[in-house]
N, C-alpha and C positions, 0 to 999 in steps of 0.2 A: 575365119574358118571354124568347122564343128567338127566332131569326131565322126568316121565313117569308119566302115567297114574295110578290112582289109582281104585283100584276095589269099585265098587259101585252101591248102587240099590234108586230106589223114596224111600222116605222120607218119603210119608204120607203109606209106605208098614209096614215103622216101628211104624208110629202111629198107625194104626188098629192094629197091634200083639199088642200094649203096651195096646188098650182100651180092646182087647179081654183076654188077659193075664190077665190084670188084674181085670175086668169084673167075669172072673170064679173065678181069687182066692179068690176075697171079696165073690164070692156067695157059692163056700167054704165051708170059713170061717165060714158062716153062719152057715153051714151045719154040722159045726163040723168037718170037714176032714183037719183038720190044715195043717199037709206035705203039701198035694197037693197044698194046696192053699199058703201057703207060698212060695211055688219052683215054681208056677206061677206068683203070685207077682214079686219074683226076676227076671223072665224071662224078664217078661212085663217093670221092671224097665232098665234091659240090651239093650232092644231091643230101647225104648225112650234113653239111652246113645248114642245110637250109631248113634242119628241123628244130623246134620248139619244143617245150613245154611250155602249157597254160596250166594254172592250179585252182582251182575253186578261191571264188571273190578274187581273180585277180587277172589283171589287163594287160597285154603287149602290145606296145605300141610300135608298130614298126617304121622306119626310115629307109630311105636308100640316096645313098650319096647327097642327102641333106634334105630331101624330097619328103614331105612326110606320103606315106602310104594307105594308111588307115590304122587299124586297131584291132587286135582279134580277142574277144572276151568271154569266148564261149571255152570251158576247161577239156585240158587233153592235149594228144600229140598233133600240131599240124605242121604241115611242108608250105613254106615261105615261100618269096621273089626270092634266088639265089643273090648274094653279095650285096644283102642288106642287113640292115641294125635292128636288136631290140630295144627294150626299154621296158622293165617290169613294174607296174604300180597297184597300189593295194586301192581295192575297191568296200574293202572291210570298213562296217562303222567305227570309227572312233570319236573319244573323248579328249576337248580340251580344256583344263583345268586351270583358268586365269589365277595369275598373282593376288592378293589381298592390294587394293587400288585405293590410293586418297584422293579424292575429289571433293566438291562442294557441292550441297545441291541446290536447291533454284534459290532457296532462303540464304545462302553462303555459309550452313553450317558444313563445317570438315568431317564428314564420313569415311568409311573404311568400308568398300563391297569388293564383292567374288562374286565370278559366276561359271558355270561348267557349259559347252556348245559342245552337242551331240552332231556330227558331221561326218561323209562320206563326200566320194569323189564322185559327178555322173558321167561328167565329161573331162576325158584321158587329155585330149589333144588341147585346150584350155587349160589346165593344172599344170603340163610340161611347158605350155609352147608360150603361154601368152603371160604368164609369172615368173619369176628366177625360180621361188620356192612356194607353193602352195600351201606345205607346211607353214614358215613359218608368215606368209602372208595369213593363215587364217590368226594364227597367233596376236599380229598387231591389228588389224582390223576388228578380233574381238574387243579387245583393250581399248579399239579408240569407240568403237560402239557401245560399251560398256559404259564408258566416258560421259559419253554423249546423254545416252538414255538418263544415267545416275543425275544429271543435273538440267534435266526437266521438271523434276518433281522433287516436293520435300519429301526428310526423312519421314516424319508422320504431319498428320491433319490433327492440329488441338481445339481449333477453334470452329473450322471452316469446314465446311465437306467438298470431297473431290481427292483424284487418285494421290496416295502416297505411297514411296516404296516400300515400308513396311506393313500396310494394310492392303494395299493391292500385288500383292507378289505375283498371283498368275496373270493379270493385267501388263504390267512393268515386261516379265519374261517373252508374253507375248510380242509385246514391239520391239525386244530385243530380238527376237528371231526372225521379225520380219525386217529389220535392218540390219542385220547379219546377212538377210538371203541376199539382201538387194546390193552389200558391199563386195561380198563373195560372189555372183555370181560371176564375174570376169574369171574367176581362178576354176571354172567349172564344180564347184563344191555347192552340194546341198545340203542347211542347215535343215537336224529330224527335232531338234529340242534343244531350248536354253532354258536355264534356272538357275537364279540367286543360291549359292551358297554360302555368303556370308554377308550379315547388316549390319553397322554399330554406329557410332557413334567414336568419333578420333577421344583417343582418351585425354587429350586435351579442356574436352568439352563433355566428357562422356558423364559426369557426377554430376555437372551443373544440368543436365538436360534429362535421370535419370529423378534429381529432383521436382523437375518443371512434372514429367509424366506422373510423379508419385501426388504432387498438388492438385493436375486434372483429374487425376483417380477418386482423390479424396472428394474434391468438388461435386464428381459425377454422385459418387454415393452419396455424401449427402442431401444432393437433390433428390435420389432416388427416396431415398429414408423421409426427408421431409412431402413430401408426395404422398408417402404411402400415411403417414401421421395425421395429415389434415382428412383424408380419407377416411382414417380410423375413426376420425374425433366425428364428422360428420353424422358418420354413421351412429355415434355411439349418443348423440344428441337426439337425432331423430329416430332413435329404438326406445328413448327412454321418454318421447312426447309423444310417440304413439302411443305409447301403454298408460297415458296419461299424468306424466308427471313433469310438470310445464313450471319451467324454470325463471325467475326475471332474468334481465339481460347481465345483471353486476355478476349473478353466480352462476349465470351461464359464459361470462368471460372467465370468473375465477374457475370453473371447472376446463375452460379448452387450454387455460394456460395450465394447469396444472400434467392434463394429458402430452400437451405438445412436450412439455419439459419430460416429463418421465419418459416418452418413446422418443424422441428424438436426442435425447444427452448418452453419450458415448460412454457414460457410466452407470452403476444402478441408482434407480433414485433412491432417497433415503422418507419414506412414509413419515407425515408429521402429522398428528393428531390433532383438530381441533374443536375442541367443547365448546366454545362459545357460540360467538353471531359473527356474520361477516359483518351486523351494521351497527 
């Protein structure tokens, strides 16, 4: 079953029957005509039973003797099926703020993630009827979705290209919400937003891999640096045979090794003078 609507009328329809109900029966009473007046009393008191309150973002679910009814989710006073149940549930969005989670990811290194699931209820009669708690079913279902996604993918990409969870965060979030919908939808809960709130490394491993990114870093720069050097030297060869001053090959190595040394060493170089011949 889905949620339906529940049959219902205004609210202030059941306060006037309940002030007229029982308006006659006290006057009655008075009167001496007890029946009448007491089977208007009880009218008048059936009829205030059977009124509600709705409050903005929020649903009544109604029952009668085990029967569900429908659901009334429009806010304000209305008059019910007399001698049935409510049941009030918040339609307000909420946030759920997962535990910090040890898992492995697809490489088996031990991570540490979080992550927040932005969620509302659509459907009332699925969140009561077809879960114990919706609550906290969204609770372990984020956790084992969390789970799941965390160990598809490595923590990052050093070598290879393709998704990681630290370089693809809106990618990652993404398929976590869309298996979040598809876990959740039995408990009638729709996922508005998930996102990583926290990535590491289990501090077990956390220095030794903290190392490994500080040696790709270095590697990368240095490529970059020597790239841009052999570029430099290129150019700095062929501005100086343009302008006509044409080098043999011995001093045109001793000059690129000279250049490559002074722009590519991580220190300054140290200029050395030489007066002679190279031969």
């Amino acid at each position: 079953m889905k949620e339906t609507n529940a049959w219902s009328l205004n609210g202030f329809l059941g306060l006037l029957l309940f002030i007229i109900g029982g308006g006659l029966g006290v006057f009655l009473l008075t009167q001496e005509q007890i029946l009448p007046g007491i089977i208007l009393i009880i009218l008048g008191l059936i009829f205030v039973s059977t009124i509600t309150a709705v409050n903005p973002n929020e649903a009544s679910v109604i029952t009668f003797f085990g029967s569900y009814l429908g659901t009334i989710r429009k806010s304000g006073l209305w008059l019910i099926v007399p001698f049935s149940s409510r049941k009030k549930i918040s339609l307000r969005v909420r946030n759920f703020n997962s535990v910090k989670l040890k898992v492995n990811d697809i490489e088996g290194n031990p991570i540490e993630i979080a992550a927040v699931i932005v969620f509302k209820v659509v459907d009332t009669y699925k969140a009561l009827f077809d879960v114990d708690s919706y609550e906290k079913f969204v609770e372990i279902q984020s956790e084992t979705a969390l789970r799941h996604v965390a160990s598809k993918y490595p923590y990052d990409r050093f070598e290879s290209d393709g998704y990681s969870l630290r370089g693809n965060a809106d990618e990652v979030a993404a398929e976590l919400s869309l298996e979040l919908q598809q876990r959740l939808s039995v408990a009638g809960v729709e996922v508005i937003e998930s996102r990583l709130t926290h990535l590491a490394y289990s501090t077990e491993i956390a220095s030794a891999m903290l190392q490994r990114q500080q040696a790709s870093a270095i590697l990368s720069a240095r490529q970059i640096i020597v790239d841009g050097a052999v570029g430099m030297v290129q150019m700095a060869i062929a501005r100086l045979e343009s302008e006509g001053l044409h080098l043999d090959e011995e001093r045109k190595a001793a000059m690129i090794n000279n250049l490559l040394v002074a722009i590519v060493s991580d220190r300054s170089a140290s200029p050395v003078i030489n007066t002679g011949s190279l031969y």
